[in-house]
N, C-alpha and C positions, 0 to 999 in steps of 0.2 A: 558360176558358182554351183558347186554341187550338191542337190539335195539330198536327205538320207535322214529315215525316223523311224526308228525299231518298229516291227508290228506287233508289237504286246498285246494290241487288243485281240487279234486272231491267236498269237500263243495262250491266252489265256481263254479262249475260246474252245482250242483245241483240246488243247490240254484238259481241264473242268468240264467239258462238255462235249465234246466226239469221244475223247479217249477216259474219261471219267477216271481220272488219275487219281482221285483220293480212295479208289476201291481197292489201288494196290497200296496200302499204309500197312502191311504189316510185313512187308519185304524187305530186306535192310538198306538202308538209306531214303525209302519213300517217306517214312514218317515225318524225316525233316524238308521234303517237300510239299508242304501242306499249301494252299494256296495261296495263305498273306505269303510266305516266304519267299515262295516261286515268285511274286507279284515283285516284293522286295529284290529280288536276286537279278530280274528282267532290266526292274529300273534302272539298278545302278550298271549293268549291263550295256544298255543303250543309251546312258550317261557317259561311257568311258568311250563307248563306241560314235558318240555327234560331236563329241566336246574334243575327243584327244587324236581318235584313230583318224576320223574324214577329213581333218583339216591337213591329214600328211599324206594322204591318198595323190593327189594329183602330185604334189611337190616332189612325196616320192619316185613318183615314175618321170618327169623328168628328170630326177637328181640322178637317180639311180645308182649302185654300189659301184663305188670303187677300189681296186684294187692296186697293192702297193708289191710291187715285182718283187723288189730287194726284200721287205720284209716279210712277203707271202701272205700278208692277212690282208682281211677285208673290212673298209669303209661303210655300214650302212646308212643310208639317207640322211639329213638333217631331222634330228628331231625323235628318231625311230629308237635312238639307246635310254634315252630320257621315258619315253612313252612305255618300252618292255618292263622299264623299272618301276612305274605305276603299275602297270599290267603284271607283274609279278610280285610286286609289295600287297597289290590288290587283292590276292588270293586265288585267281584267275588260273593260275596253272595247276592248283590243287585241288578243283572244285572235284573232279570224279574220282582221284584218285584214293588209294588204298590207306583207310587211318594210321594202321600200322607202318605206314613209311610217310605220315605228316599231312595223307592227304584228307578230307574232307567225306568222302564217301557218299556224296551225292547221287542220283543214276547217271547212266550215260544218254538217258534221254534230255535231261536238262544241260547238259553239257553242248547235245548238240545244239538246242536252242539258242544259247550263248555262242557259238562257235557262229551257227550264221549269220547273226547282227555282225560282229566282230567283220567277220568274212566280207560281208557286205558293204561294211565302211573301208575295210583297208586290205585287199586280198593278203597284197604281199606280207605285209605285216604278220597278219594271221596265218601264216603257212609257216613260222618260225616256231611258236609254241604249238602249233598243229602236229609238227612232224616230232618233236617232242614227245609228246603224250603216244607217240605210235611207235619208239622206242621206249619209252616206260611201258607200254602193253607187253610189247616181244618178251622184253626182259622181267617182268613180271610173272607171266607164264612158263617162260619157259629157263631164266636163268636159275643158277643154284643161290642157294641164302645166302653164300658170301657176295657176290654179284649183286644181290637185292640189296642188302646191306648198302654198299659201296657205293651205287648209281642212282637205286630209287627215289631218295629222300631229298639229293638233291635236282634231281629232275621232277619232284611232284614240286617240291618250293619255287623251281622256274630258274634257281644258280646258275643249273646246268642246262645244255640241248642238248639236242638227239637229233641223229639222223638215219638213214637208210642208205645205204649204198650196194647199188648192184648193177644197174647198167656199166655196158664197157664199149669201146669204140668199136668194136669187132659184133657185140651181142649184146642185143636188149630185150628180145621176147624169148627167145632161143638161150638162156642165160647158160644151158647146157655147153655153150660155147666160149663159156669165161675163161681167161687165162692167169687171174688173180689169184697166187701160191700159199698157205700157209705151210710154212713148216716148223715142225717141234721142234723147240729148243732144249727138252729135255726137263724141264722145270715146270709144267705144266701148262706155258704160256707157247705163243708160237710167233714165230715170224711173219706179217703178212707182208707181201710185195706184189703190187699192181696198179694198173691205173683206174680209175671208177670216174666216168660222166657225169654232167646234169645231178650232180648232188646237190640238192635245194638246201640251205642255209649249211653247207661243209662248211664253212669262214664267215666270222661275223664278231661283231663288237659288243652283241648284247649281252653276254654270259663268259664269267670265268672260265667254264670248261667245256667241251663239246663230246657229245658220247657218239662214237660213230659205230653203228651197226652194218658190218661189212661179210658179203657172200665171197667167198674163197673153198679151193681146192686144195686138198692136204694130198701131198704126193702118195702115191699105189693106190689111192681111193678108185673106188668106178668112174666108169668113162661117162659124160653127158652130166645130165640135169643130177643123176642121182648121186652123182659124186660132190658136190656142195654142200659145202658148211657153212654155219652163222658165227661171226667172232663181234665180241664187245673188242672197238680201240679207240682208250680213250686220245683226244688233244693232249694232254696231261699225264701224266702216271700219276696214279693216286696211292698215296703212302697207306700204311696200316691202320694210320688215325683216321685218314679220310682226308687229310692234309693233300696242297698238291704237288707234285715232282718235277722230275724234268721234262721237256718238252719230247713227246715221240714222234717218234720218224713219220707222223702221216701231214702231209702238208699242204697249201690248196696251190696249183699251177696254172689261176688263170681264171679270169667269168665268161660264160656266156655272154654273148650280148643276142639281146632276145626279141622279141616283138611287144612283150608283154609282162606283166608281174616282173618288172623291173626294178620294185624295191626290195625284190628277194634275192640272198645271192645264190646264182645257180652254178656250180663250183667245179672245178678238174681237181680229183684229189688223187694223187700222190702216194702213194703209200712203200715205203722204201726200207723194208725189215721192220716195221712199224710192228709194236708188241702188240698181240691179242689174244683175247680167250675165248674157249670154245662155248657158244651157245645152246644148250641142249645136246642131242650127239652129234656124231657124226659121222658126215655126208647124210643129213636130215633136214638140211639147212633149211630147204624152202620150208618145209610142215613151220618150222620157227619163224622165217620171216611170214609165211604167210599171215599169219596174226597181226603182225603190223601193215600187210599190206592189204587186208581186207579190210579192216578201219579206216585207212589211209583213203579208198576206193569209196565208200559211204562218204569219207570229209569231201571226198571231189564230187560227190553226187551233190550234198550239200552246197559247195560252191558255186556248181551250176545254178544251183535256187536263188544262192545269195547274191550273183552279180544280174540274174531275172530279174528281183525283188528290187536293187537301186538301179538299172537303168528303167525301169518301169516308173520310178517313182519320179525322175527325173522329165521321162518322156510327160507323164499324165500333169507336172505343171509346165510345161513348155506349153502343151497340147490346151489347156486350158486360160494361156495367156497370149498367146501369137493369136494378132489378128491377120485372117489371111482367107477374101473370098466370102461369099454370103451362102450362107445355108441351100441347099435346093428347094426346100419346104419352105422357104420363106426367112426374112431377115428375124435372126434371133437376139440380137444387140442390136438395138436402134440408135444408141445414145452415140456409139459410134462407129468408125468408119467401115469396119470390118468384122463379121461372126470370127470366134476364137475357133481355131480349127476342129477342134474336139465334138465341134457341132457334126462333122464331113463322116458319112456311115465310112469309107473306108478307115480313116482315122482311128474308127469307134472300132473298128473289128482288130486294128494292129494291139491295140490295148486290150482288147478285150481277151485277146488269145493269149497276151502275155499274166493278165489278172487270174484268168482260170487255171492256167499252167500254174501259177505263183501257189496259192491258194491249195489247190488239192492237193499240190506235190506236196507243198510244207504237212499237212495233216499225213499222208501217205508216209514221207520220211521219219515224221514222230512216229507212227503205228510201227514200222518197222524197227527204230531206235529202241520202242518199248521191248522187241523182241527180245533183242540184244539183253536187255536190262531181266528179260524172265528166263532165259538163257543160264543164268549164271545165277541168279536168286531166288529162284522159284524151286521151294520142298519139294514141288509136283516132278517127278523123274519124267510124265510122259510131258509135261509142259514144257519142260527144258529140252527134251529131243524136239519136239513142233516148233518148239520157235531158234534153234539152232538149225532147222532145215529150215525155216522160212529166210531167216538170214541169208544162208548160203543161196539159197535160189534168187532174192532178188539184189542181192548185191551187186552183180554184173550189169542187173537190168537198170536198176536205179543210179548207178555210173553213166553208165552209157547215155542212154534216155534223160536225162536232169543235164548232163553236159548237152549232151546235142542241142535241148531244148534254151537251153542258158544261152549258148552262144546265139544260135535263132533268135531270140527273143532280144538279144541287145543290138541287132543287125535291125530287128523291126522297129524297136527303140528310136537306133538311130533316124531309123527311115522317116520318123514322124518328126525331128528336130530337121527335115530337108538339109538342107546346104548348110545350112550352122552344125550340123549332127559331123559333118568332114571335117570339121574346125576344130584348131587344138583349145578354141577360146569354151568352148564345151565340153561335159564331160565323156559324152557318148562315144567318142571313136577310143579313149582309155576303155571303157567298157568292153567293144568288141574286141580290142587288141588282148586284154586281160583273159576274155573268156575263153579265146580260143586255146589256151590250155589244156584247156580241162578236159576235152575230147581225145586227149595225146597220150599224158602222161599219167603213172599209174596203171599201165596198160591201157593201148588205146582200145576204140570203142569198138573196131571189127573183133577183137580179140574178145571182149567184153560177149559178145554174141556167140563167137566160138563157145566161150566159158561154158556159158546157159544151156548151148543144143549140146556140146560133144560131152560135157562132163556133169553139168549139172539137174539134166530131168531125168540123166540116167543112174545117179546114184541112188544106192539103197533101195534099187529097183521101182527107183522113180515114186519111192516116196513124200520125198517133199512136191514135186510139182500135183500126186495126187488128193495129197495134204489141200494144196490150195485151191485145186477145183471142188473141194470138199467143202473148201469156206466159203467160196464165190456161191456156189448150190445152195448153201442154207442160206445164207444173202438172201438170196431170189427168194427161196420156199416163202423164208420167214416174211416176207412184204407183199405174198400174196392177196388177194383182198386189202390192200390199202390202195385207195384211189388218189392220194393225193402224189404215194411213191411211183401208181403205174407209168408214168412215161420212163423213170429208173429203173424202173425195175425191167420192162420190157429191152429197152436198151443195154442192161447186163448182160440182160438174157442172150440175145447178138449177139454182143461182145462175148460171151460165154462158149456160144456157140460157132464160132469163128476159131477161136483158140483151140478147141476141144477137135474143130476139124484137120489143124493148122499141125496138131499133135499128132493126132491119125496118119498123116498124112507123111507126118519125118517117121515114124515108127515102120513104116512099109516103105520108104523108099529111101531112106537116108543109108542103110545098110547094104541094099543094092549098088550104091552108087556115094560115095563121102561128099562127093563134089554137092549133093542136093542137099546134104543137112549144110555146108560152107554160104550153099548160094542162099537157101532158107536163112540164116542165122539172123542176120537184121533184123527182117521184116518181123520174125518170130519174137524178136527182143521186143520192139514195139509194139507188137498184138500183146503180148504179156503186160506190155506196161499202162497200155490203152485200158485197159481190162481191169488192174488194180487201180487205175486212177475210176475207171466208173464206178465201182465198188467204194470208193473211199469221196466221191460228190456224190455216191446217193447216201452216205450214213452224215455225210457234211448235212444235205436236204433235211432230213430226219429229222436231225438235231437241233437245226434253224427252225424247221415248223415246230416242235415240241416247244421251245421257248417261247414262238411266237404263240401258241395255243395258253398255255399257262401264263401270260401277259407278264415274262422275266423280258429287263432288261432294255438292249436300246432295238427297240422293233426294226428301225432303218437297216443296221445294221445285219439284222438277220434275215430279211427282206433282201438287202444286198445278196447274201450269200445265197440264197435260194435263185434269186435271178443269175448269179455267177453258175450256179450247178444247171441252169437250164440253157445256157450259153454252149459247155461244157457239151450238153448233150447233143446238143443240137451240130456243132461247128467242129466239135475233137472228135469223138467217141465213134461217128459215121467214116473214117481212116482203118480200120481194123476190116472193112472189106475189100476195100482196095488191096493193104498185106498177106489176107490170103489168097487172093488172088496170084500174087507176085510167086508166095512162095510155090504154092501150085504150078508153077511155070516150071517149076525144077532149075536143075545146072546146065542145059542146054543151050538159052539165049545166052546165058552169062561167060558159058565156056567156047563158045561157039568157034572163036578169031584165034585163028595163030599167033604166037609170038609175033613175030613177023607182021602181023598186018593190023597192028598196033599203032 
């Protein structure tokens, strides 16, 4: 049986109390996130997410989608059409979106809140109205009013989905390599023809219509990446009214069959003169998809936490009920036969690394969502450029880094359910099979590192990344003189100062040689992220001691989390010398071998 119970009580922790969310009340949409609301909005949240989504999580991934040849559509799971129709009747798909097209205008910060419970009970599930809302952004931004018109309203209601299609058999990071044509028809609209991979929910049973956002080349355009275009094509043609048409030429040819998120269909689509329109201009295509695929990139950061967070919670009652072996300090169940494992320090440390990971990351993720959300609604012109380069900078890292760590963490998971964790009769090897997605797709996570060193500390002349040692500095400054922060604070400072070398270090020698910023790029992602996760368990510390000084609240509770940030310190945070180390090593070890002697 598989456990799973939203953490409300840390969202509302974070939320009220690290990130002191009622100070932004006069930015649009916070005001209706006052705290009953948010409190209200959580519960029924993790209501839809114990009661409807986890009981179809296992069922789904054995059932898995099936696909029907003759008719080209796809089967989802038992249970999965019925559950999107709560989930959509719910309100669920409109919570962030834009009023003017039906939706709700929440932030995008409580959006992701909601998104990880959800994530957490049922990935696959959740990857359906995920990619959704990451086609409503694109076409939001960047499509024209008729467009908006057409698509938004019913993709904020949840009628419709959305997808993204860009990989091709030939080219997936290299998309410069696509061979998918649109050509003018004369009428404004264009012909697309090609084949698109791995398009997660292309075919499916949940919704009447499907919005496919597809990358294509319009013939005489430039050659490579820069000659790509974004086209809306719908499943449908949609009449003047908003009515739907005939069926278009784009159609699914086939599932995956996969290791993992098997109740999502991941789809070969078709596209055979299939009618489309131009999104934004063109051969601009990526600046447009990019928009969906940087949200897209945070959701998977996200999912890494979400499928942390339930094999964690799954491991910590196994861990507390398997009797197995007697304490080494002495019998701590005498009543019976055996100590519950949970007693065993190694036991205590696999938990222990996956609760700190859990924990900071989730505060860290909201800090950064909040960006997002001041990005776009914040009067302050230099606010909005600082947290649109915060964005940008840790988006790769927090992908990368939250997947890697997801997957890790439900391998340790398993590791504490032993022999039963190999078992289909548990739910722990779903877990590992699920997570290791997430380190793949969406751009995998070498790419991820690329991102950071080659394009991202170097924009705007390194702007943003100087932005952020500018924040981590006054971090430190400010918690000078407080004794009870000094061990955080000294530990930032390391960490601060490892980074700071880690940058010196690609700035003289990456240009000399490319191969040393490629071989750097990892190590570098995770010193970055090492670094914002100290920064974010020493303001967690802070804010646990301040509650517990002012006698708010359940003391245990924040007592816990003070003991989690000094875990934190002591077990994570000392890895960021080991990274500069590595990257100091340069491309030499790592270039060393011939092809050949591989």
């Amino acid at each position: 049986m598989t456990t799973y119970r939203a953490p409300v009580e840390d969202y509302a922790f974070v939320l009220n109390d690290y990130l002191a969310l009622p100070q932004y009340g006069n930015l649009p949409g916070f005001a209706d996130a006052a705290p009953d609301t948010v409190e209200a909005i959580l519960g029924e949240a993790a209501k839809l997410a114990e009661e409807v989504l986890l009981p179809l999580n296992q069922s789904g991934d054995r059932e898995g989608c099936i696909y029907n040849a003759a008719a080209k559509s796809v089967t989802t799971p038992t249970g999965f059409k019925a559950a999107y129709k709560t989930f959509a009747e719910g309100g669920w798909t409109a919570m962030t979106g834009d009023p003017d097209y039906g939706g709700q205008g929440l932030p995008a910060l409580l959006g992701s809140m909601v998104s990880e419970i959800f994530c957490a009970a049922n990935w696959s599930f959740a990857m359906y109205p995920g990619l959704s809302h990451g086609a409503y952004s694109a076409l939001h931004t960047h499509g024209t009013p008729e467009q908006k018109r057409t698509y938004l309203p019913k993709l904020v209601s949840g009628e419709w989905a959305g997808t993204m299609n860009l990989t091709e058999p030939q080219c997936g990071t290299d998309l410069g390599l696509m061979r998918t044509k649109a050509e003018p028809k004369g009428d404004g609209s264009y012909a697309i023809t090609g084949t698109k991979i791995w398009i997660s929910g292309g075919e499916q049973d949940l919704t009447a219509n499907t919005v496919h956002l597809v990358l294509a080349k319009i013939p005489g355009g430039p050659d490579g990446i820069k000659g790509v275009s974004l086209f809306v094509v719908p499943k449908f043609l949609v009449g003047a009214d908003g009515s739907l048409g005939p069926r278009n030429k784009a159609f699914c040819g086939g599932l995956d069959h996969k290791m993992g998120i098997n109740g999502n269909a991941t789809c070969v689509m078709n596209y055979d003169g299939a009618t489309g329109w131009l999104v934004g201009e063109a051969h601009k295509g990526m600046r447009a998809m990019f928009t969906m695929m940087n949200e897209a990139r945070l959701g998977v950061a996200l999912q890494g936490l979400a499928i942390s967070e339930i094999a964690y919670q799954n491991a910590r009652e196994f861990a507390k009920n398997r009797l197995q072996g007697r304490s080494i300090t002495g019998v701590k169940n005498p009543n019976g036969p055996a100590d519950p494992i949970i007693v065993h320090p190694d036991v205590r440390r696999m938990l222990m690394d996956v609760k700190c990971f859990n924990e900071g990351a989730r505060a860290l993720l909201l800090w950064t969502a909040l960006r997002g959300d001041l990005e776009t609604k914040s009067p302050d012109e230099k606010v909005r450029e600082t947290s649109a380069d915060t964005m940008a900078l840790l988006t790769p890292v927090l992908k990368a880094y939250f997947t890697d760590q997801g997957f890790a963490n439900a391998v340790k998971c398993q590791q504490v359910f032993g022999g039963s964790g190999f078992t289909k009769e548990y739910p722990a090897e779903q877990f590992v099979r699920d997570a290791r997605i997430g380190m793949i797709y969406e751009g995998a996570n070498g790419i991820q590192a690329l991102d950071l060193v080659g394009r991202k500390l170097a924009a705007n002349n390194g702007r943003a990344v100087f932005a952020f040692f500018g924040e981590i500095d006054k971090t430190i400054a400010d918690s000078k003189g407080n004794a009870f922060l000094a061990p955080w604070t000294e530990g930032l400072a390391r960490a601060r100062k490892d980074l700071g070398e880690a940058t010196d270090w690609l700035m003289t020698n990456a240009l000399s040689d490319f191969d040393n910023a490629g071989a750097a790029s990892y190590d570098y992602l995770y010193l970055m992220a090492l670094t914002a996760l100290a920064a974010t368990w020493m303001g967690i510390a802070q804010t646990a001691k301040a509650k517990l000084d002012r006698g708010e609240g359940d003391k245990a509770f924040y007592e816990t989390k003070i003991a989690t940030a000094r875990y934190f310190l002591a077990r994570a945070l000392p890895d960021t010398s080991a990274h500069l180390v590595k990257i100091k090593s340069g491309a030499a070890p790592v270039m060393a071998l011939t092809a050949e002697q591989f």
